[in-house]
N, C-alpha and C positions, 0 to 999 in steps of 0.2 A: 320336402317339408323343411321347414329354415330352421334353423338352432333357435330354443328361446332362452334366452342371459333368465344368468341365478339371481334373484335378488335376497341377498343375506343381510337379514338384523341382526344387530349383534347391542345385545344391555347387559350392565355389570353395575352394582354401587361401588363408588369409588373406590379404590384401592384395592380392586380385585384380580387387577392384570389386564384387563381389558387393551390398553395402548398398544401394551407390549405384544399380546397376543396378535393384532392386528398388525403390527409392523410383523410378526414372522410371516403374518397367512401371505403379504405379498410378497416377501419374500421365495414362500414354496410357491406362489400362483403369480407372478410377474405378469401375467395378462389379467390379472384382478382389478376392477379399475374400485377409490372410495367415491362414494356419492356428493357431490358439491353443494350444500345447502346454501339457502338463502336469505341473508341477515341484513336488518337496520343497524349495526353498528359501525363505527370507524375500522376502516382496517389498521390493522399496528404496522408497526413498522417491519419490513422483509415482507409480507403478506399480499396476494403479488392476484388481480381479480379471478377468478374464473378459476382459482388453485385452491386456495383455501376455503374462499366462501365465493358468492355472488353478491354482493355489495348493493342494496339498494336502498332510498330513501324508504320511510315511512311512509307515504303517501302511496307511494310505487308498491310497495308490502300488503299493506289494506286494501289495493285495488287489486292485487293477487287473489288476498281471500276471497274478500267481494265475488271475486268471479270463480270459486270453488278451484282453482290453479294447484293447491297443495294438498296433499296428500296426508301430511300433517303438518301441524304449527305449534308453539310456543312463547309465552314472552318469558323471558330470562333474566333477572336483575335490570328490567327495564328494556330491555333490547327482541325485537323479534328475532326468531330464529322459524326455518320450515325447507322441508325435502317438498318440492315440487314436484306433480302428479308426472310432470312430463316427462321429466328427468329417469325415472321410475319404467314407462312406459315405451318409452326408445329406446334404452338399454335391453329390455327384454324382448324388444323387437328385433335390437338388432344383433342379439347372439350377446352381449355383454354380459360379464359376471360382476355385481356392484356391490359393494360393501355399505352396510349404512350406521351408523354409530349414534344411537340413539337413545333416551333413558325410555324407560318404564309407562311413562304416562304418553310419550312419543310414540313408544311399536303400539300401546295399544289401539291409538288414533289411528295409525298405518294399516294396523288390521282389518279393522271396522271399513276401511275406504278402499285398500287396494288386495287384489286376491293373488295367492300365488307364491308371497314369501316366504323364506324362511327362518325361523325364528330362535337365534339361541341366546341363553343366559348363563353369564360368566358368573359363577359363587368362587368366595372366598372358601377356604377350610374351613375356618369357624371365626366365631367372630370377635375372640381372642387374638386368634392370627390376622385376622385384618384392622384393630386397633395398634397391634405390633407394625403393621404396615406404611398405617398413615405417620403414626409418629416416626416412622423412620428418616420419614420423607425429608423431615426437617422445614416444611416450609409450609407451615399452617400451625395457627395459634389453636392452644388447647380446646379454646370455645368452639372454633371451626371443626376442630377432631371431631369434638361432641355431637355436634349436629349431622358430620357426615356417618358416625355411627347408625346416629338416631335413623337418619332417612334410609340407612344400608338396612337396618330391619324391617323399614315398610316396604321397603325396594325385593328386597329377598321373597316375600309374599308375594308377590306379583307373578314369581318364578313357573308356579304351576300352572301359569297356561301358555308358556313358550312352546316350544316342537323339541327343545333338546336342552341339557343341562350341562355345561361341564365344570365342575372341581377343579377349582387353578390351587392344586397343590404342589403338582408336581410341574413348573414349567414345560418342561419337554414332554411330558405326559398331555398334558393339557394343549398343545400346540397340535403333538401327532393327532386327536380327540377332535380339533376343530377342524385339521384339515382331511379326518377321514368323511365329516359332514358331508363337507364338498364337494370331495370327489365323488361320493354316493350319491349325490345329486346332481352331477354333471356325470354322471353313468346312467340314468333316470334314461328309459325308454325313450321318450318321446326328446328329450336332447341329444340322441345319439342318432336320431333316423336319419339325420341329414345327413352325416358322415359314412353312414350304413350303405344308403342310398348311393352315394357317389363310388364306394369300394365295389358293390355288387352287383350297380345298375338296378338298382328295383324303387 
């Protein structure tokens, strides 16, 4: 019986740790691969194909949807964005653990289409602390603050029908929290028979 790869969602409203969290998890899981979405936008500059995103026109996008290709979709300040069914479905074929980085109205589409993931949300402490957060950043006008508050409270709603919660209070707390997820799901029976299988011959 073959390993079948993790597929992990991971939502947070801005300024909840989310990045940072994600940069440790591959850190502790070096064999964690993130999922490569699929966007009409220019690439920037360093931004290198098949690494950050997949690059396709508009045309190329819509005949995606058209043919049901994606798993979920989005337009974004104008630009599509979407994780592709396929992408999704190889990975878990082929024993991969995939990261996916997604808002709210994204895992919900994911859910509704593809069976199997897992679903956590990154909360701030409170929402005092994540006001402290964004302003710290330095690099968003007060109107953007606003608004990313605003949407961080209909985002936080959404919270109760993920599969897991964690509190980014404590960085290191909240890091150990995400990567005991995974590993409890990469110790999950039916991920481990194949390994089983080859130690004991059965």
């Amino acid at each position: 019986m073959k390993r079948e790869g993790l597929i992990l969602i991971l939502s947070a409203p801005s300024g909840a740790g989310k990045t940072s969290l994600c940069r440790e998890l591959f850190k502790i899981f070096p064999d964690m691969k993130e999922s490569v979405s699929y966007t009409t936008r220019a690439p920037r500059v360093g931004e290198v194909e098949g690494e950050a995103y997949h690059f396709v026109s508009r045309a190329e996008f819509e005949c995606m949807v058209t043919e049901d290709a994606f798993a979920e979709w989005a337009v974004v300040h104008g630009n599509m964005y979407g994780t592709a069914l396929r992408t999704l479905e190889e990975a878990r074929k082929n024993g991969i653990d995939l990261v996916l980085d997604i808002d709210c109205q994204g895992a919900q589409r994911l859910k509704e289409q593809f069976d199997g993931g897992v679903y956590v949300f990154i909360l701030p402490p409170s929402m005092g602390e994540l006001r402290r957060r964004l302003e710290h950043r330095s690099t968003d006008a007060l109107e953007v603050i606003e608004r990313r508050i605003a949407r961080a409270a209909e985002e936080i709603k959404e919270a109760r029908w993920y599969d897991y919660l964690i509190i980014n209070d404590n960085f290191a707390v909240a890091c150990q929290e995400l990567a005991s997820i995974v590993t409890a799901h990469r110790l999950k029976t039916f991920r481990m028979m194949e390994k089983v299988g080859k130690l004991f011959d059965i």
